[in-house]
C-alpha positions as CSV (number, residue, x, y, z in Angstrom):
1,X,-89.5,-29.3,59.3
2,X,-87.7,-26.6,61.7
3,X,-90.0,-24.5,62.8
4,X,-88.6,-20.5,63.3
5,X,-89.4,-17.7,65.3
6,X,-88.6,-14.3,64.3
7,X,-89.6,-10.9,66.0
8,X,-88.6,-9.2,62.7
9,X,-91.2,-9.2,60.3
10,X,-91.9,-7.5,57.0
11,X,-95.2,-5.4,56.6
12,X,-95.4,-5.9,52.3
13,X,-97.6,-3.1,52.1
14,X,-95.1,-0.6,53.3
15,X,-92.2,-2.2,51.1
16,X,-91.1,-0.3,47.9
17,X,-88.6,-3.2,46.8
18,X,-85.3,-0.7,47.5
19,X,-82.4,-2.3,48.3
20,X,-81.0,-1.0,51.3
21,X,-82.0,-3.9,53.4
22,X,-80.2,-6.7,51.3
23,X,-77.2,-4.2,51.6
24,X,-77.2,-3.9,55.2
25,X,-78.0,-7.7,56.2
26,X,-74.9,-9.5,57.7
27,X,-76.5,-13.0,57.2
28,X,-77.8,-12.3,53.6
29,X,-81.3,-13.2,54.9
30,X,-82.7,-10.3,52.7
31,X,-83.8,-10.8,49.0
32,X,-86.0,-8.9,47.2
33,X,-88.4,-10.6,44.5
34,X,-91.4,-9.2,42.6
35,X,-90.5,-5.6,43.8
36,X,-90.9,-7.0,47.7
37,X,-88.5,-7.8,50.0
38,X,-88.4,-11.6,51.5
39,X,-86.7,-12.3,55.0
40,X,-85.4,-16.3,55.2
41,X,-86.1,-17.6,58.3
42,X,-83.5,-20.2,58.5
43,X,-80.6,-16.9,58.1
44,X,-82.4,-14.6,59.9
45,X,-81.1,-13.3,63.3
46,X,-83.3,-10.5,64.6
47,X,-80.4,-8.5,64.6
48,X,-82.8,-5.7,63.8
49,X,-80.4,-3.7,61.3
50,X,-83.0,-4.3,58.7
51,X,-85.7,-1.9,60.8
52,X,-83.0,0.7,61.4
53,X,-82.3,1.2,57.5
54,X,-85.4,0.7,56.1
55,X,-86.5,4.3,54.5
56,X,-90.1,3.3,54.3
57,X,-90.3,1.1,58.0
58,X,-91.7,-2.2,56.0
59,X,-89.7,-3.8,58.8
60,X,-90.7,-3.8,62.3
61,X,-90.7,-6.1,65.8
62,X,-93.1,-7.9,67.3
63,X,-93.8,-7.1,70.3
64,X,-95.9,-7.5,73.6
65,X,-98.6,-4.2,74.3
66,X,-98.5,-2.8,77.2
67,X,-102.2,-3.5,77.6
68,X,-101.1,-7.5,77.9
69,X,-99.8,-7.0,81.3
70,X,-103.8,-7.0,82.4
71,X,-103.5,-10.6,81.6
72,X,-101.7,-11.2,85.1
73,X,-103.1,-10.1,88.4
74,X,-99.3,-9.2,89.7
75,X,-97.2,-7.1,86.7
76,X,-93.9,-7.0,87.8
77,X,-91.5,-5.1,85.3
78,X,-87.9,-6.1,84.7
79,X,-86.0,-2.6,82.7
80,X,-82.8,-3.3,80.4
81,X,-80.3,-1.0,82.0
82,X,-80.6,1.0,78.2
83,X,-83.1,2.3,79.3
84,X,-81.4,4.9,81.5
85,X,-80.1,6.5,78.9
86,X,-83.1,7.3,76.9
87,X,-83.9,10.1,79.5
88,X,-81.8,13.0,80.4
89,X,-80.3,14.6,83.2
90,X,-83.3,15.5,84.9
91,X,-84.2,12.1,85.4
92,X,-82.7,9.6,88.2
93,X,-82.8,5.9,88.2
94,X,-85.5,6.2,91.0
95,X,-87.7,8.7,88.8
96,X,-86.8,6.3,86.3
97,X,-87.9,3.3,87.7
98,X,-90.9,4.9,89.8
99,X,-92.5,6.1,86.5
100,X,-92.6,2.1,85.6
101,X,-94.9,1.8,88.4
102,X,-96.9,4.8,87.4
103,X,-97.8,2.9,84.1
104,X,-99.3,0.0,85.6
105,X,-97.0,-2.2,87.4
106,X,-97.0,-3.3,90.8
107,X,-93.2,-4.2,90.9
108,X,-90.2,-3.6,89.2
109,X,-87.4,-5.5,89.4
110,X,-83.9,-3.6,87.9
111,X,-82.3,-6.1,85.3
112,X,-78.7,-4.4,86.1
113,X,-79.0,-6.0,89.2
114,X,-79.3,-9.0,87.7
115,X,-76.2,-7.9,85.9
116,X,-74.1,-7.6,88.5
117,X,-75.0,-11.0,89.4
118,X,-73.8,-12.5,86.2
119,X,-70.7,-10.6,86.3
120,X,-70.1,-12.2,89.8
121,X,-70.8,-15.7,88.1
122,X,-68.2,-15.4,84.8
123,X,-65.9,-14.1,87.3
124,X,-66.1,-17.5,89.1
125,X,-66.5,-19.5,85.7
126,X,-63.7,-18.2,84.1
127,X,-61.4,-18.9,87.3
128,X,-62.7,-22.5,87.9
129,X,-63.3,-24.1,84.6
130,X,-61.3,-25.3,81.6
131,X,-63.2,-22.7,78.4
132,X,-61.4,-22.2,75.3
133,X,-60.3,-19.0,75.0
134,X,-61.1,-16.4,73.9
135,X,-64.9,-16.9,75.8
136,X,-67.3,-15.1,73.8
137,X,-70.0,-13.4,76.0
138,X,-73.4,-14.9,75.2
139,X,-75.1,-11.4,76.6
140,X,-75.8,-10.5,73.1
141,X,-78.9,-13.2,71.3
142,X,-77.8,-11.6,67.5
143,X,-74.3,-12.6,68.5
144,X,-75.1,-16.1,70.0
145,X,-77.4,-16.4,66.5
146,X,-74.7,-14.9,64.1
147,X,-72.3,-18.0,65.5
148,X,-75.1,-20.3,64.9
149,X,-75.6,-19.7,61.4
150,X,-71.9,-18.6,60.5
151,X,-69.5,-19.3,62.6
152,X,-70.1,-23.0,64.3
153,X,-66.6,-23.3,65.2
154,X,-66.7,-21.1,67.4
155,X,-70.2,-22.4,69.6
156,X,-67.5,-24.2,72.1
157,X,-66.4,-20.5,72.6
158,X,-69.5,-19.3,74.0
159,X,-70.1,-18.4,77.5
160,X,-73.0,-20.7,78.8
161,X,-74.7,-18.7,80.9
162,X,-78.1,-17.0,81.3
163,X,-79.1,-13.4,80.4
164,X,-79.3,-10.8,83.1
165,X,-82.8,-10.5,81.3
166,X,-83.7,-14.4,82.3
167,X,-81.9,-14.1,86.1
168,X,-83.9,-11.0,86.5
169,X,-87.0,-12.7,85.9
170,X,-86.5,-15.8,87.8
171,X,-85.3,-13.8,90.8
172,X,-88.7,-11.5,90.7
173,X,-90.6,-14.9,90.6
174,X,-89.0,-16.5,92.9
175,X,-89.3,-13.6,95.3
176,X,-92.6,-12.2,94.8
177,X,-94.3,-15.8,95.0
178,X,-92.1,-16.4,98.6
179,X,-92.6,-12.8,100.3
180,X,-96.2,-12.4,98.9
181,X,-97.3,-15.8,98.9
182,X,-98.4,-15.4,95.3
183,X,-98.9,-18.5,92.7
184,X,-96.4,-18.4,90.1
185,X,-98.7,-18.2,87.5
186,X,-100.1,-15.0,88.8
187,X,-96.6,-13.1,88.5
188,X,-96.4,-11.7,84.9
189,X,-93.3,-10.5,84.6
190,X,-92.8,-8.0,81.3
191,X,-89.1,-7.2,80.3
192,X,-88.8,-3.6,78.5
193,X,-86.6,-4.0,75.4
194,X,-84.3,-2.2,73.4
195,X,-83.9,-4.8,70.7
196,X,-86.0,-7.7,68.8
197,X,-83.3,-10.6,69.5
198,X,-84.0,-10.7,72.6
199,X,-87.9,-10.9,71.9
200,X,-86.8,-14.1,70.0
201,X,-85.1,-15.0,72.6
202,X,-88.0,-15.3,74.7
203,X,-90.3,-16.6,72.3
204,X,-87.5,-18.9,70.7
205,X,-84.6,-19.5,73.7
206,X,-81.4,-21.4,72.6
207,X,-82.0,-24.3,75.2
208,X,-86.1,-24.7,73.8
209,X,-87.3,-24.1,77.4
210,X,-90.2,-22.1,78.5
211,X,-88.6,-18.5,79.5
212,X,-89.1,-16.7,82.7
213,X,-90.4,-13.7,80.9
214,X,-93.8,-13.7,80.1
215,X,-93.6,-10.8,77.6
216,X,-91.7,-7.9,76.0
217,X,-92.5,-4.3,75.6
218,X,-90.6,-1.7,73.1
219,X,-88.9,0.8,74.7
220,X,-90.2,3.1,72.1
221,X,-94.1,1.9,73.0
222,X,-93.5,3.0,76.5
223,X,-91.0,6.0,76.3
224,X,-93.8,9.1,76.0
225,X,-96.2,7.9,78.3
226,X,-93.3,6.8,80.8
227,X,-91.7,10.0,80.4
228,X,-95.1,12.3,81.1
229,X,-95.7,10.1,84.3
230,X,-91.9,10.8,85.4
231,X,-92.9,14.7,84.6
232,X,-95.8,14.2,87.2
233,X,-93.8,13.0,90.4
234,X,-92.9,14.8,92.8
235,X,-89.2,16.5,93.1
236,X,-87.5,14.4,95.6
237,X,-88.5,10.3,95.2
238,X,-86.9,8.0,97.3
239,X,-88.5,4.8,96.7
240,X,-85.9,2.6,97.7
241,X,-85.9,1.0,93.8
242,X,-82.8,1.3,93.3
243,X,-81.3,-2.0,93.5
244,X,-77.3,-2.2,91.3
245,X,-74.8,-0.5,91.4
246,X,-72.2,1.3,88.4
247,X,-71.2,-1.6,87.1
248,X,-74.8,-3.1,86.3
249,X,-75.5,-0.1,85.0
250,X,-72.8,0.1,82.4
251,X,-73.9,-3.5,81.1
252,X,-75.8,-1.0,78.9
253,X,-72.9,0.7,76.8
254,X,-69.8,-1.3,74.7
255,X,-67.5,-2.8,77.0
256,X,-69.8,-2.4,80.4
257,X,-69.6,-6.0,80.7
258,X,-66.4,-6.4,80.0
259,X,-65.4,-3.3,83.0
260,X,-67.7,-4.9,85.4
261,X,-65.8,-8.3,85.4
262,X,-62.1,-6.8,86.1
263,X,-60.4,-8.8,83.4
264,X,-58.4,-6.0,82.0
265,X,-57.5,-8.8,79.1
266,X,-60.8,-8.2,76.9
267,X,-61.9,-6.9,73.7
268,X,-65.2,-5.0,73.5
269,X,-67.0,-4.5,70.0
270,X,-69.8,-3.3,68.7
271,X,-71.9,-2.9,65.5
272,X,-72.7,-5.9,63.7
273,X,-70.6,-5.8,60.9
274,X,-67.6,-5.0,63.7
275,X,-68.5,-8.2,64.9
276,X,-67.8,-10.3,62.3
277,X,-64.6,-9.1,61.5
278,X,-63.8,-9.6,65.1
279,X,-65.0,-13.4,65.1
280,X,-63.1,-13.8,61.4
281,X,-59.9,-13.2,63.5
282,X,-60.9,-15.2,66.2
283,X,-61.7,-18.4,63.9
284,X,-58.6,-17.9,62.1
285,X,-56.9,-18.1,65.3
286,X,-55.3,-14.3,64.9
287,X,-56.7,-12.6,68.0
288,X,-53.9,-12.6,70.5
289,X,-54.0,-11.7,74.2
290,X,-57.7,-11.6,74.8
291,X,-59.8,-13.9,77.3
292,X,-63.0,-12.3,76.7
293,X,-65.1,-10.5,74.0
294,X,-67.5,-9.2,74.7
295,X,-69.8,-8.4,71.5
296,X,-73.3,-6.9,70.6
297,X,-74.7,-5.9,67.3
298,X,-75.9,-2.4,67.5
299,X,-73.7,0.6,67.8
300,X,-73.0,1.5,71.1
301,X,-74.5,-1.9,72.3
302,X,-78.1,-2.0,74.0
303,X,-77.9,1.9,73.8
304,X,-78.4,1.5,69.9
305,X,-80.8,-1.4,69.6
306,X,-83.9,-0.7,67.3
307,X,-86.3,-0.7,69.7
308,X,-84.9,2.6,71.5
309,X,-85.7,6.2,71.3
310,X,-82.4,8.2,72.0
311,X,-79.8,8.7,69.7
312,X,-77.2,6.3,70.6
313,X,-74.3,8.4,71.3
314,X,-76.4,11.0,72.9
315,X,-77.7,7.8,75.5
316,X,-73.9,7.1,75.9
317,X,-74.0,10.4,77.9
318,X,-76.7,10.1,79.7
319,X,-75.9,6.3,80.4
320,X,-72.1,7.9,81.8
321,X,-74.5,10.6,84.2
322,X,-76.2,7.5,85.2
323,X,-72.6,5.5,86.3
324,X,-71.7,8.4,87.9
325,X,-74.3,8.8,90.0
326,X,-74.7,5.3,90.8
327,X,-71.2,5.2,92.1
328,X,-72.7,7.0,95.3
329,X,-73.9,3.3,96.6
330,X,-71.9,0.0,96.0
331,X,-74.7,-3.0,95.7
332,X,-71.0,-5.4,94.7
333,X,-71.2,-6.9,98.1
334,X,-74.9,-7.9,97.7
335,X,-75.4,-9.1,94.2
336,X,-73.5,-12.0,94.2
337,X,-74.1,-15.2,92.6
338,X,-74.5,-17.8,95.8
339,X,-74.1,-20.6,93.4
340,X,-73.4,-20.0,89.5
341,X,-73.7,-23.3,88.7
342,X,-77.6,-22.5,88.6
343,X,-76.9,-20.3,86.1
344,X,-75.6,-22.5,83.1
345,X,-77.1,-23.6,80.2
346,X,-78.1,-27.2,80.0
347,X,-77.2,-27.8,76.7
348,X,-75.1,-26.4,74.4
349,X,-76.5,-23.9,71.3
350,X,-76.9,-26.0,68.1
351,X,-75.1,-24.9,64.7
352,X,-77.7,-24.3,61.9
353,X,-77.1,-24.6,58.6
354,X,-78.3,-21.8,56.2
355,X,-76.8,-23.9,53.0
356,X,-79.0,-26.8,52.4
357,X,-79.2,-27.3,49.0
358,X,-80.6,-30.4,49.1
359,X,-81.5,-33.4,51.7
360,X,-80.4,-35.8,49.8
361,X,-76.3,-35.4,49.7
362,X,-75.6,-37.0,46.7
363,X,-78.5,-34.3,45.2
364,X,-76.9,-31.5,47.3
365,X,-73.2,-32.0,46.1
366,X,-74.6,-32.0,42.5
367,X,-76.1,-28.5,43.2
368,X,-73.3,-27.1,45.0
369,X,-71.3,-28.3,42.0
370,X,-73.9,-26.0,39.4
371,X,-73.9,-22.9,41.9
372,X,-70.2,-22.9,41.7
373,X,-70.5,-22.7,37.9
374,X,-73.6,-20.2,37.9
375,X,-71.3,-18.0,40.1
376,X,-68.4,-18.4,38.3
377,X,-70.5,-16.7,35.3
378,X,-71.4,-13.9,36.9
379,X,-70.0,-10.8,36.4
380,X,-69.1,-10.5,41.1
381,X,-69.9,-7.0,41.5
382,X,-72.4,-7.8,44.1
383,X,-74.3,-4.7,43.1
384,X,-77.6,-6.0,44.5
385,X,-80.1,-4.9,41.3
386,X,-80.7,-8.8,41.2
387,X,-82.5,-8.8,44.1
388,X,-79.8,-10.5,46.0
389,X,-76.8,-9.4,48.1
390,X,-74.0,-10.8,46.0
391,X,-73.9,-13.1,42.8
392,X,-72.4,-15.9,45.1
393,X,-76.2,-15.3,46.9
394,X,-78.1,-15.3,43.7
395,X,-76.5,-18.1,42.5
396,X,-77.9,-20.3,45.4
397,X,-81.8,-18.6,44.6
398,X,-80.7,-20.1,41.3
399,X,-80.1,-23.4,42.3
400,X,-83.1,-23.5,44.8
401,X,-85.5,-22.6,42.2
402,X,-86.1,-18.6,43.2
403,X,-84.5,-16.8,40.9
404,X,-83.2,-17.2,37.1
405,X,-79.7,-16.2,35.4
406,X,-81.5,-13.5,33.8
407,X,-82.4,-11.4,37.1
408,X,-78.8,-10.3,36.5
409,X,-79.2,-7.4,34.5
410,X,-75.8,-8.1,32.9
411,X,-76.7,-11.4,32.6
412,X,-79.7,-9.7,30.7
413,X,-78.6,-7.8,29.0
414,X,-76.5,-10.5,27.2
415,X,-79.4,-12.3,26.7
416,X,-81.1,-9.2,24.7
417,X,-77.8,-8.4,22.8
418,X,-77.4,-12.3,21.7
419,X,-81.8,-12.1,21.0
420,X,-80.9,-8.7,18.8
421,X,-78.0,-10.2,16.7
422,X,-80.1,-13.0,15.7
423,X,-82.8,-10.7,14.7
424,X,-80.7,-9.2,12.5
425,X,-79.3,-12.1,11.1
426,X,-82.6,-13.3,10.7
427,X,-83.3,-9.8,8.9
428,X,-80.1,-10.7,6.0
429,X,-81.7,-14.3,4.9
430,X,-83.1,-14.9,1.9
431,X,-87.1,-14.6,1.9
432,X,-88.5,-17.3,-0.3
């Protein structure tokens, strides 16, 4: 049996049985039965748009506390470039990044950096190899899931490369163990998040090997005591932290990614639900032009992830204060990637089917069959008060087993109607 790993989980107690989560859900991995809401496993992809609308916060990510990083004798932090813009003016990337170390880590390592190395190495990808266009950046774990799930065809359009998040990591390792003569096993290395899919992703990667990150912290768990240690430094901090440039930093916001690699022939989106109507046209072959799309499920990219603080569009501007001051020092000549080949995947991400109605095919092509004729006799206004996100959806719980016509409340109500007109026929016979 496939086992899943999801950092989006459901806390029952908090859940009132509304409906906005089903509503919000782009992989229908939502229903709600017995007045509680019920995540599938096999659908879900941490997307985290779930824990953004939920009005009583029944969903939440798991994630690593900040007290875990004790576990490791050497705590070496790796920052999403999001991060930045969760703090205002008044705070540089060197206040920024100093404040990590005021927390409890003996190192940080700037995952824009990282960045900036990846940028380097789809540069030389996409100018060397053979990839079916458009490439779709694989930057984004909800995106990379959301083609697993729904669109398979377009897995060969993937870009097969690590995470700035996993090059980081590797590269503090690597370092730390050679210029401090430290045992690999010492070096914890703790990324600080601004979504759940990439908590998965370190839990659960694509290629089922062991991640170089050893945990995840919640940019939200950190932000207020991270921002009164920042409040405690002294004006001017030169720390020499500061390790990327602009264009690492920008792998924060829509279309940073896309800027940094020079290509002016992209498309940048954004939002989830944007996302899919993007890769719609790109499976049915009517997106013209482009070479690279760069997608990410929250709004505003990294900047609106779950796990953040800031509004997103107020982060934008603090992100674009950020850019702007980075531009001061170019760090393009340094991080390069010496050889990008180290940087692909080994295997190729697997398509997983969410529609099994049946192992045995003969079994499943009888049930597909009798949910085509179940949906066909509902009345398809997808209003959710079933419990599902569309009749086409509660048709399939009907087939599985998990839900009856009758959870329709038209359906229902036909039922009582039909019950009522035979009581009253019943009324008219004859008593003996």
């Amino acid at each position: 049996m496939t086992q899943y790993f999801h950092s989006v989980t459901l806390e029952e107690e908090k859940c009132k049985g509304c409906t906005n989560c089903i509503k919000h859900c782009p992989t229908e991995a939502i229903r709600v039965r017995n007045g509680k809401a019920i995540i599938m496993k096999e659908r879900c992809i941490d997307c985290g748009e779930c824990i953004k609308v939920c009005p009583y916060h029944a969903k939440k990510a798991i994630t690593d506390s900040l007290a875990s990083i004790s576990d490791y004798s050497y705590k070496t932090a790796i920052p999403a470039p999001s991060l930045y813009g969760q703090f205002g003016s008044a705070f540089s990337r060197e206040r920024i990044l100093k404040g990590i170390l005021e927390i409890g880590f003996d190192h940080v390592f700037e995952v824009s950096k990282a960045a900036e190395i990846v940028s380097d190495a789809t540069r030389q990808i996409m100018s060397t190899n053979d990839l079916k266009m458009p490439v779709i950046s694989s930057a984004c774990p909800a995106v990379v899931r959301l083609i697993q799930v729904r669109f398979p065809n377009l897995i060969p359009n993937i870009l097969k490369i690590e995470s700035p998040m996993e090059v980081a990591a590797k590269i503090a390792k690597r370092t730390l163990a050679k210029e401090k003569g430290l045992r690999l096993e010492d070096i914890g290395v703790f990324f600080i998040s601004p979504c759940a899919a990439k908590v998965t992703s370190v839990k659960a990667p694509f290629e089922n090997k062991e991640s170089y990150v050893d945990g995840v912290l919640a940019m939200k768990d950190i932000h207020l005591m991270l921002l009164e240690k920042m409040k405690k430094l002294p004006p001017d901090i030169d720390g020499g932290l500061v390790s990327s440039g602009f264009h690492g930093v920008g792998w924060a916001g829509s279309g940073g990614e896309s800027y940094a690699l020079g290509n002016d022939r992209y498309l940048a989106v954004h939002g989830i639900h944007n996302v899919i109507k993007v890769l719609e046209e790109i499976a049915d072959d009517r997106l013209e032009g482009i070479e690279f799309v760069e997608a990410l499920s929250c709004t505003e990219g990294c900047l609106g992830g779950p796990l953040t603080v800031e509004n997103p569009f107020v982060a934008r501007t603090n992100l674009k204060r950020q850019i702007d001051m980075a531009k001061e020092t170019d760090f393009s000549h340094i991080n390069k990637a010496d050889d990008y080949q180290e940087l692909l995947w080994t295997r190729d991400v697997e398509y997983k089917s969410i529609l099994k109605l049946d192992n045995n095919m003969a079994k499943a092509l009888k049930k597909m069959k009798k949910l085509e004729e179940i949906n066909d006799g509902l009345p398809g206004l997808d209003c959710g008060a079933c419990g599902a996100p569309s009749c086409r959806a509660l048709a399939e719980d009907i087939v599985r087993g998990d839900a009856c016509e009758t959870d329709c409340i038209f359906k229902l109500r036909e039922k009582v109607s039909s019950l009522a007109d035979q009581m009253k026929a019943l009324e008219k016979l004859p008593r003996s």
